[in-house]
C-alpha positions, 0 to 999 in steps of 0.5 A: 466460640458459641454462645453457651461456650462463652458464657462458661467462661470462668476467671481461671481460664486463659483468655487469648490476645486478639491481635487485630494488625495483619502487619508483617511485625504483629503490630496492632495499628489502632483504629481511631475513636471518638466518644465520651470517654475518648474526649473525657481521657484526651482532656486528661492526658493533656491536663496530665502532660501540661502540668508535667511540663509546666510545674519545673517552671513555676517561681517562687519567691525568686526560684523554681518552686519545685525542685528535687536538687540531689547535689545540695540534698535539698527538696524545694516545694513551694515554701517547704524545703525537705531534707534527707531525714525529712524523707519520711513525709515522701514515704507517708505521700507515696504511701498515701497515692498507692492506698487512693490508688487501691480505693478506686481500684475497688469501685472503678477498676483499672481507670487510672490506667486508661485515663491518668496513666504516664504510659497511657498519656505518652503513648497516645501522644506518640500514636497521634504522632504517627497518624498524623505522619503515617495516616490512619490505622488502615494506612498505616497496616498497609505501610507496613507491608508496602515494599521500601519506597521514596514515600516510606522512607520520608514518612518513616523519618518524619515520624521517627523524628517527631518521636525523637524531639518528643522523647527529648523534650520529655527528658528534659522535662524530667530532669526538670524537676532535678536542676533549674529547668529554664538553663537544663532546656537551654543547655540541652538544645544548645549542645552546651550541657555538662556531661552527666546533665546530656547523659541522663537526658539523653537516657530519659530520653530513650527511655520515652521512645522505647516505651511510648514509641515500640513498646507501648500496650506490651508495657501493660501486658508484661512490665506493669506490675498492678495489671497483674495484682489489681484484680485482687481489689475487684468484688462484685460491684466494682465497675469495670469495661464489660461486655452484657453477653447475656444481651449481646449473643448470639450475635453475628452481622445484620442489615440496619431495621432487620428482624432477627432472632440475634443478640443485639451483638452486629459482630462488627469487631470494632470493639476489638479495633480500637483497642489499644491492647488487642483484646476482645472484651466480649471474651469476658474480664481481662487484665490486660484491659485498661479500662479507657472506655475506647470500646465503649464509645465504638460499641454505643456508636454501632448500637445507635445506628441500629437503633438498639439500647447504648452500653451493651459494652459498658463501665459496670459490675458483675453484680449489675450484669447479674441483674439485667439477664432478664431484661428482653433485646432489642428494647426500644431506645426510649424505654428505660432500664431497671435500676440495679441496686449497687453496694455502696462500702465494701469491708476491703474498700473500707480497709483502703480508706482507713489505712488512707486516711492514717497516711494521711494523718501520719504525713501532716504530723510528720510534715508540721512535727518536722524540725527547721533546725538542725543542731549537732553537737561535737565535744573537743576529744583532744582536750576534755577540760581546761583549768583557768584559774578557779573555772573549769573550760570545756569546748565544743563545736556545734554544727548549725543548719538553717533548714528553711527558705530564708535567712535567720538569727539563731539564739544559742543557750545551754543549762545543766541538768544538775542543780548548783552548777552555773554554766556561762557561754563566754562565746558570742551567742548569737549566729546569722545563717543563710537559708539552707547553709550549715555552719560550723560554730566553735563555743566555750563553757565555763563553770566554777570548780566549787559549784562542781556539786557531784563526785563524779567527773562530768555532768549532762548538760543540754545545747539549745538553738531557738529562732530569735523571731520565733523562740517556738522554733527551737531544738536541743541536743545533750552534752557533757561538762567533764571537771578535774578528776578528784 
């Protein structure tokens, strides 16, 4: 493609995957890079995957601090337990995350994908696993159309082992969140777990082999739902990885120190090696870019041995680009370029922070709003009232829940929403309940006939459980006192 065409290349057009692999399979084998940014996302891939592994295995007062127990339907989270009409808080937290998501996406592009994504992260894990038993990308191209030997079949298994106990242990790290990990992982390499414990394991597990091990970039390029939507969060000032064409082409191969009427562009294809989708940024913006920087820091890498200006591939905006196609080739590395004037808010970025900062603001309410009792109220059908003398007796059952981590003492009352009408709890009460237990608690409501003050045949009263500690920790619920019909 010449350089005319390149730079006519619009959005709309189709931009085709280069894949860079001569495999049999079509495999791309990426090359190895270090840089800037392949330092900066291999400490947060490893930041990512520790704190993965190591939350189910914090304590907290006497038991895992996070913990997602679907049997008991309870959600532990250091001292918040959340409940299944708690839920809602999870829905303000997810909410949240894809607004923060949709926020950098407008100034950063895709950089979660290529710095913080779980896909990206285990992934490069499993590739650095294969390197390290296959050799590098030329070794391992050429393993793939080597004849079966002795040697293949070794390096074969040991990788395909290596993926296999990773895999497993990212199942149980899974299930860690969702049953006590320190037993799950004992249980697991034993062979002592129960049934459905081995089998979603083992499902967590394959999963992670398929998508970090065969799988890989063909997850971003066909399954991954934001690759296909994120542009729509782009405008002109968004940074993404991008190729300066205007300073770039025409390019084509040179000797180090050689004049020439070129672009700065050696046409050295590393920038298509090391990318771990097989495309060519030089062919302009595309979605299946991850934004991970691996070509940057090869491009700046090439640009230094020749003695030309960094970035010519670079974290930048359309509206940068724009500014620069004026700024002469081959500039001296001391000379500085211009400073571009960047749109600091946007209207879309605006919207993305509002409606972040209202989930926000919608998830504390909730969370601190939230009530840590739980009071049900079921009136006896069998009988509706009870004449005892000159009282009337109503009974009820009430369903008690302790909704906190510890144990406590409730105070059970209850009024009339009527004047005149002095209702007596002849039940004990008070109650003991242990952290998350609900009990059933039976009560007795006793009343004069004469302070039955209404015509009609029943009245509203109105149930309280108050903490005894905390007389603030309080809820109610509505009833009715049915009296003899007159």
């Amino acid at each position: 493609m010449s350089a005319p065409e390149s730079s006519l290349l619009t959005s709309s057009q189709r931009i085709p995957i280069v894949n860079v692999s001569s495999s049999p399979s079509g495999k791309i084998h990426v090359r190895e890079q270090y840089g800037v940014f392949q330092r900066i996302r291999k400490y947060s891939n490893t930041l990512l995957i520790a704190v993965f592994f190591l939350l189910p295995f914090i304590s907290y007062q006497g038991r895992q601090a996070i913990l997602l127990d679907v049997t008991q339907q309870q959600f532990f989270f250091f001292n918040i337990t959340l409940w299944p009409q708690d839920f809602t808080i999870l829905a303000w937290l997810f909410m949240a995350a894809a607004f923060a998501l949709f926020f950098v996406t407008v100034y950063w592009g895709r950089v979660w994908c290529g710095f913080l994504c779980p896909q990206t992260a285990w992934t490069a894990m499993f590739m650095w696993i294969e390197a390290k038993a296959e050799g590098n990308h030329h070794h391992r191209a050429a393993l793939d159309k080597a004849p079966l030997s002795a040697s293949k079949i070794r390096k074969r298994v040991t990788k395909h082992s290596l993926w296999g106990i990773t895999a497993l242990v990212t199942g149980c790290g899974f299930m860690g969140y969702f049953m006590p990990a320190r037993a799950l992982y004992i249980d697991i390499f034993t062979f002592s777990s129960g049934f459905w414990t081995g089998v979603w394991v083992w499902f967590f597990a394959l999963c992670t082999y398929i998508n970090a091990g065969w799988m890989r970039e063909m997850m971003c390029l066909h399954c991954c739902p934001y690759s296909r939507f994120q542009a729509v969060m782009f405008d002109s000032n968004t940074k993404t990885v991008s190729y300066d064409a205007a300073r770039g082409e025409s390019r084509g191969p040179r000797k180090r120190s050689q004049s020439t009427d070129l672009g700065d562009c050696v046409d050295c294809n590393l920038c298509v090696d090391v990318c771990p989708t097989g495309i060519d940024i030089r062919n302009g913006l595309q979605y299946e870019c991850i934004n991970c920087g691996a070509c940057v820091d090869a491009c700046n890498q090439t640009m230094e041995k020749f003695g030309y200006l960094p970035n010519l591939i670079s974290f930048t905006s359309e509206n940068a680009l724009k500014s620069s196609k004026s700024t002469p080739q081959l500039q001296p590395l001391t000379e500085q370029q211009p400073s571009i004037p960047t749109k600091k808010l946007s209207l879309k970025a605006l919207g993305y922070a509002s409606a972040l900062l209202i989930m926000c603001v919608l998830m504390v309410v909730d969370l601190t709003n939230r009530s840590l009792i739980q009071l049900n109220v079921i009136r006896d059908r069998q009988t509706l009232y009870r004449e005892v003398g000159e009282f009337v007796e109503n009974s009820y059952q009430l369903k008690i829940r302790n909704k906190t981590q510890q144990a406590v003492d409730y105070i059970i009352g209850v009024n009339s929403l009527h004047q005149g009408c002095d209702l007596t709890l002849i039940t004990h009460n008070k109650v003991h309940i242990q952290p998350g237990e609900q009990i059933e608690y039976p009560v007795t409501l006793r009343c004069k006939q004469s302070e039955n003050t209404t015509p009609m045949s029943k009245q509203t009263i109105n149930f309280y459980i108050a903490d005894q500690a905390k007389p603030s920790n309080k809820v109610s619920q509505q009833s009715n006192f049915f009296w003899p019909s007159n």
